[in-house]
N, C-alpha and C positions, 0 to 999 in steps of 0.2 A: 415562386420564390418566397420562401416564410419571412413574414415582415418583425421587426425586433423594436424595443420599446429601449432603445438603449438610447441614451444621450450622448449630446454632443461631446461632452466632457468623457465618458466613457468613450466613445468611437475614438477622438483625438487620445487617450492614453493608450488603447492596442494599436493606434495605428504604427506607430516603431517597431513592433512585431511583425509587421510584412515584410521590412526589408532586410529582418536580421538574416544570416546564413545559418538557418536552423539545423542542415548538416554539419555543420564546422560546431556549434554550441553542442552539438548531443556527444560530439566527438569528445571534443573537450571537457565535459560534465565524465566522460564515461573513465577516461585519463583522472580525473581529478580526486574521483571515488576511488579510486586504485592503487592510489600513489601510497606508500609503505612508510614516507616516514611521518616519524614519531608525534612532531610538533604539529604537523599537517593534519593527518589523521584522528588524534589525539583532538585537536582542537576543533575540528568536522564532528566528531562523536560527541562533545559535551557543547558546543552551540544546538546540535540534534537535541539531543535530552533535555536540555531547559526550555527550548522554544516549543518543544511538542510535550513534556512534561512526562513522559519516558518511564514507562514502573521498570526500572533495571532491575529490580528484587525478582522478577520473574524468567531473567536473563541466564543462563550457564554461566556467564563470564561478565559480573556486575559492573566492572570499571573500563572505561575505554582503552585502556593497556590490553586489555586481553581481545583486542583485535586485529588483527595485521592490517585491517583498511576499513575504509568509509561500509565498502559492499559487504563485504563480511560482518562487520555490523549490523547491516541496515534487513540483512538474512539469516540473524542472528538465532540460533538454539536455544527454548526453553530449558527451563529444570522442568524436571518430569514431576507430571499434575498442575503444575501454574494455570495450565488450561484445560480443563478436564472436559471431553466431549459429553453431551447428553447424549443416553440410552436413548430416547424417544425421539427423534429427529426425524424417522420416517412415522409414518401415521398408521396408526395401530386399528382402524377397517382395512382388511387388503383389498387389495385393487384400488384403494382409493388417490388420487393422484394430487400431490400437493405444488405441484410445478405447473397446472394447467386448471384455477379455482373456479374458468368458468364453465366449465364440461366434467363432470364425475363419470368416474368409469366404473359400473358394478359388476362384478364378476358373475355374478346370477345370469346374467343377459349374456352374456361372451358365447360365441356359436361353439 
């Protein structure tokens, strides 16, 4: 069993977390993102934005009106280029493997 360097004060503030009905909260969270109206949703998307600090300039639809909910926001659509991928993402030796840095694989050697 892996031993933890958490304090007392930590352990007593998740302990509340065992007993909640974490089925009944995911349900509810999943209701609560979904819900369509105005003042609900509207006020879910700009607490979102300020506390995460939100670049909506990079958004389709910049203001939280132009969302029907919490989820459709939060899965929101760029404007094309906000994010532009790099060319070079895979690694320009072939064969060489950048998912696995402590074993190269040289194609030379390959039977």
């Amino acid at each position: 069993m892996p031993t933890t360097n958490a304090s007392l004060l930590d352990r007593l503030k998740s302990w509340p977390l065992l007993i909640l009905p974490h089925q009944l909260l995911s349900r509810l969270v999943r209701h609560a993102t979904r819900w369509q109206s105005a003042w609900w949703k509207d006020t879910l998307i700009k607490l979102f934005i300020r506390h995460f600090n939100v670049d909506m300039s990079e958004a389709e639809f910049p203001g939280a009106d132009g969302y029907p909910d919490f989820n459709r926001f939060f899965t929101r659509a760029l404007t094309a280029g906000a994010r532009p991928l790099r060319r070079n993402i895979a690694s320009r030796r072939r064969g060489a493997s950048t998912q696995a840095p402590h074993r190269r694989i040289n194609p030379e050697n390959q039977p």
